[in-house]
C-alpha positions as CSV (number, residue, x, y, z in Angstrom):
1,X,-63.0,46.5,-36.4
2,X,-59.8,44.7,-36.2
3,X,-58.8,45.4,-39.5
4,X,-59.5,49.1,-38.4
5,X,-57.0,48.5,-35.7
6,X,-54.3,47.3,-37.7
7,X,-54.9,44.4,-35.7
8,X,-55.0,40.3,-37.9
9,X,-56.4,37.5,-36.4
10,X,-53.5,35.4,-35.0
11,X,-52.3,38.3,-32.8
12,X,-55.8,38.8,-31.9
13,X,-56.0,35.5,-30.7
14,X,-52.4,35.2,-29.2
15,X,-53.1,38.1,-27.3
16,X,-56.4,36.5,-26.0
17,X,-54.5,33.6,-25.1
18,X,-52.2,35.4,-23.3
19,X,-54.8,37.4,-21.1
20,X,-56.5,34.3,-19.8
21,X,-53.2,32.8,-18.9
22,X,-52.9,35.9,-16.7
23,X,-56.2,35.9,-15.3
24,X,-55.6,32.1,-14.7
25,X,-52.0,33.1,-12.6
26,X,-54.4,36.2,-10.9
27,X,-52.2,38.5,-12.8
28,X,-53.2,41.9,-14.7
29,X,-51.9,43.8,-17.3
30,X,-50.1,46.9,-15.0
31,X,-48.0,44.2,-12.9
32,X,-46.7,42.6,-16.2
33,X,-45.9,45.7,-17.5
34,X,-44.2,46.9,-14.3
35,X,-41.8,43.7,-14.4
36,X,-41.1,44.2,-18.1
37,X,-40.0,48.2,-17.0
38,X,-37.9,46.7,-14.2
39,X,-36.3,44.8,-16.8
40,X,-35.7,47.1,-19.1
41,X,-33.7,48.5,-16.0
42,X,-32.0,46.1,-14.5
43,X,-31.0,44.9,-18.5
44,X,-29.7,48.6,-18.8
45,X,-27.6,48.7,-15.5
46,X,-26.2,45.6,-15.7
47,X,-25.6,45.8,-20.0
48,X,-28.0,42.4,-20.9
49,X,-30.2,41.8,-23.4
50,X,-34.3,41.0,-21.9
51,X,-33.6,37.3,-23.4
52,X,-30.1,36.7,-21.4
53,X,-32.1,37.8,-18.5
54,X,-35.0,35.1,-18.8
55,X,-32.3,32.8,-19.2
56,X,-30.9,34.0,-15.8
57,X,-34.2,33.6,-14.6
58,X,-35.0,29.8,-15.7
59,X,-31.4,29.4,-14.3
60,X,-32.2,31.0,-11.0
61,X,-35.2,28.4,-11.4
62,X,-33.3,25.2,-11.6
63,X,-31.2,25.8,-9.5
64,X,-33.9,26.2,-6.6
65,X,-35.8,22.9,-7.6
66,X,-32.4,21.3,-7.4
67,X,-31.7,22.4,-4.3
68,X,-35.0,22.0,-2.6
69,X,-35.3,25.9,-1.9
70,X,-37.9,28.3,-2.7
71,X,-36.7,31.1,-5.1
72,X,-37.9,33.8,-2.5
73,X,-35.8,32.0,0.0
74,X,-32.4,31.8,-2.2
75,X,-31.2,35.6,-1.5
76,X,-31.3,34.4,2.2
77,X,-30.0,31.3,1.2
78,X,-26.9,32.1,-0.9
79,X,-26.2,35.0,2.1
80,X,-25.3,31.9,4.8
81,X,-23.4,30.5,2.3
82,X,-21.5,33.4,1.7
83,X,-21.0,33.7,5.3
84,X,-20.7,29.7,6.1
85,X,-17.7,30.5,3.0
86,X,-16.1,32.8,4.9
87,X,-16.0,30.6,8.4
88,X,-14.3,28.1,6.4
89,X,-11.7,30.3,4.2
90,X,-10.6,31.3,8.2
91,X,-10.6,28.1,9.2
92,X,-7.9,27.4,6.8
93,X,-6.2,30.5,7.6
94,X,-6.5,29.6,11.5
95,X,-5.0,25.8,10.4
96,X,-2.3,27.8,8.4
97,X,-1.0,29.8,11.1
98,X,-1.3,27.2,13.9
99,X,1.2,24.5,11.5
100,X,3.5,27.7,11.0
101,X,3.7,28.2,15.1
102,X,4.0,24.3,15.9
103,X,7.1,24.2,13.7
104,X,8.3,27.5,14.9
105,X,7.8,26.2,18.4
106,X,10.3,23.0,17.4
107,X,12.4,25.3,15.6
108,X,11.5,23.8,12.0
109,X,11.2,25.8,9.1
110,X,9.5,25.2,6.0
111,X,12.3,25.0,4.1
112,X,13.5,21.8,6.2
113,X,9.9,20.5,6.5
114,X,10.4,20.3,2.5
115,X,13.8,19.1,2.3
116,X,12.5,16.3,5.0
117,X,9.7,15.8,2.1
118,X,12.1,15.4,-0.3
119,X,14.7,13.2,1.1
120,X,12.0,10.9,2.8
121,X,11.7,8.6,0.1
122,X,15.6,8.0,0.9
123,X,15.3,7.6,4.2
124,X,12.6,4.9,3.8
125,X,14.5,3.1,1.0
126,X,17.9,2.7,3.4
127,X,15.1,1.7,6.1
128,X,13.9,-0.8,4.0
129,X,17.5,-1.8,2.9
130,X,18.6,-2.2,6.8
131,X,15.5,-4.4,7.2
132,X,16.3,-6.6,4.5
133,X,19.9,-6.6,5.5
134,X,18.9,-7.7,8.7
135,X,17.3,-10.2,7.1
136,X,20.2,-11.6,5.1
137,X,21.8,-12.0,8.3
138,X,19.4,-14.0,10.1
139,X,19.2,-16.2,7.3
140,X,22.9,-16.8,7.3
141,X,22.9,-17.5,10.6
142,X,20.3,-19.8,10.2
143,X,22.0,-21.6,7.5
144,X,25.6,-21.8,9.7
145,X,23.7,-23.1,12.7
146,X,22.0,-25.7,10.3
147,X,25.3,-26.3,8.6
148,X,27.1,-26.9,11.9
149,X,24.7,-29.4,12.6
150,X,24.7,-31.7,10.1
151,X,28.4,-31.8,10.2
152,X,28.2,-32.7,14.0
153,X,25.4,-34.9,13.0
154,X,28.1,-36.7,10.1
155,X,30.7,-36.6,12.8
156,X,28.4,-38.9,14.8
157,X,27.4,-40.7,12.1
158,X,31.1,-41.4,11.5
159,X,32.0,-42.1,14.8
160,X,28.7,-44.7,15.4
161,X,30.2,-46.3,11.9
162,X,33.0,-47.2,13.5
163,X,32.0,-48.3,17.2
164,X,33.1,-51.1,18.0
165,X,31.3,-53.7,20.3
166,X,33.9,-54.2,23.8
167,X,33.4,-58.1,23.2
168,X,34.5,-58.4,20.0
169,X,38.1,-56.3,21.3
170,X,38.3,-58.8,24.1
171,X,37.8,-61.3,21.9
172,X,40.2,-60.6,19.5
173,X,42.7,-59.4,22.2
174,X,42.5,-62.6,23.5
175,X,42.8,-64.8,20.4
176,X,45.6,-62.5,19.6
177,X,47.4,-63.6,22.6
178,X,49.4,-61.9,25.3
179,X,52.9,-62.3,23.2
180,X,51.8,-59.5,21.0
181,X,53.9,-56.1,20.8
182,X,50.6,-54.0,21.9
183,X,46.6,-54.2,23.2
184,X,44.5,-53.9,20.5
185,X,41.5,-51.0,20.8
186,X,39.4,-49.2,18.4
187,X,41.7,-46.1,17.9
188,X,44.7,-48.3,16.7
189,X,42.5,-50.9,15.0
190,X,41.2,-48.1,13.0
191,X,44.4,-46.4,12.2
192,X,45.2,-50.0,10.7
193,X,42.6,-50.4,8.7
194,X,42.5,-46.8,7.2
195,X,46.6,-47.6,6.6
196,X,45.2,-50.8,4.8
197,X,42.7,-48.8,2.9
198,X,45.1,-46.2,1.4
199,X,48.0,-48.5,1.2
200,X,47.1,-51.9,0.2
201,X,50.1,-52.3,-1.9
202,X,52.1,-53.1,1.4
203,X,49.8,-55.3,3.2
204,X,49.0,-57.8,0.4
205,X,50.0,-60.9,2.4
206,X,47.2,-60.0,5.1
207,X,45.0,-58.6,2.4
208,X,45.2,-61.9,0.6
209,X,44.5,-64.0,4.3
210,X,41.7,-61.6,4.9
211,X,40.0,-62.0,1.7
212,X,40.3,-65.7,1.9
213,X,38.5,-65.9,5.8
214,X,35.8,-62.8,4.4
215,X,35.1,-65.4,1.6
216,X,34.6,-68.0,4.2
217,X,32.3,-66.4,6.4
218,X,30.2,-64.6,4.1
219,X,29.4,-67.9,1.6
């Protein structure tokens, strides 16, 4: 009978496959021929071949597992995006417009809102300049004032060096003797010694007596 048919085996037995795979879905033969018609006229309409289509199809599939929505609810689906699309493109536009009217209301256009752009990373640099110019200065300052008072501190380190007790002056005022030309204090005293120091080519004599009582007391 099959051979009758022009009909082998393996078809015969792919196509008996196929019919309980239908029966097992609850499908019959007319609705699986009406989708292949539709197809054939969607494929014609839109100028695809019946296997770019199934592709479009699995696609269609993926893409509604991935999503977590059924593929009779993606039409529905894909139309509040659309629409949720929209709502945002005017957004922008609404943002757009309401920048253009803030800097039309403070009389800035966008040519000097991008020439502000471009010469802002000058205006931060001489910013950052001042503030490390500022800096500088402090530091000098700093430095002067600490300067200044290590000199005043050396000035009173000079001046204690050469404070004199008031009993030693009496004391050698009064060994001196009242005959002398003048009272001895510490101003004149030092201006003697400091003559000494720099000169000692014309005080020799007194350098030579002072030398020998130093000796003396410091044995």
């Amino acid at each position: 009978m099959l051979k009758r048919e022009g009909v082998d085996v393996n078809t015969f037995a792919s196509s008996i496959r196929l019919q309980r795979k239908l029966e097992q879905k609850g499908l019959n033969e007319e609705q699986i021929e009406s989708f292949v018609e539709n197809m054939d006229v969607h494929c014609f309409k839109s100028d695809l071949k019946p296997e770019e289509f199934i592709s479009i199809i699995n696609k269609v599939c993926t893409i509604s597992d991935n999503l977590g929505i059924p593929v009779d609810e993606m039409p529905e689906y894909m139309t509040q995006e659309e629409e949720r699309l929209k709502e945002i493109r005017q957004e922008i536009t609404d943002l757009q417009m309401a920048k253009i009217k803030v800097l039309q209301d403070h009389n800035v256009t966008i040519n000097t809102l991008r020439e502000y752009e471009r010469n802002k990373p000058l205006a931060d640099n001489l910013v950052a300049t001042n503030k490390e110019l500022e800096k500088v200065k402090k530091e000098r300052h700093s430095y002067k004032a600490d300067l200044e008072h290590e000199r005043l501190w050396k000035r009173k380190e000079e001046e204690d060096r050469w404070l004199i007790p008031v009993a030693e002056l009496d004391k050698a005022n009064s060994e001196i003797g009242v005959g002398t030309n003048s009272h001895l204090d510490a101003g004149n005293l030092k201006n003697m010694v400091m003559d000494v120091y720099y000169h000692p080519s014309k005080y020799v004599q007194a350098i030579s007596q002072m030398m020998n009582t130093y000796n003396l007391e410091h044995k």
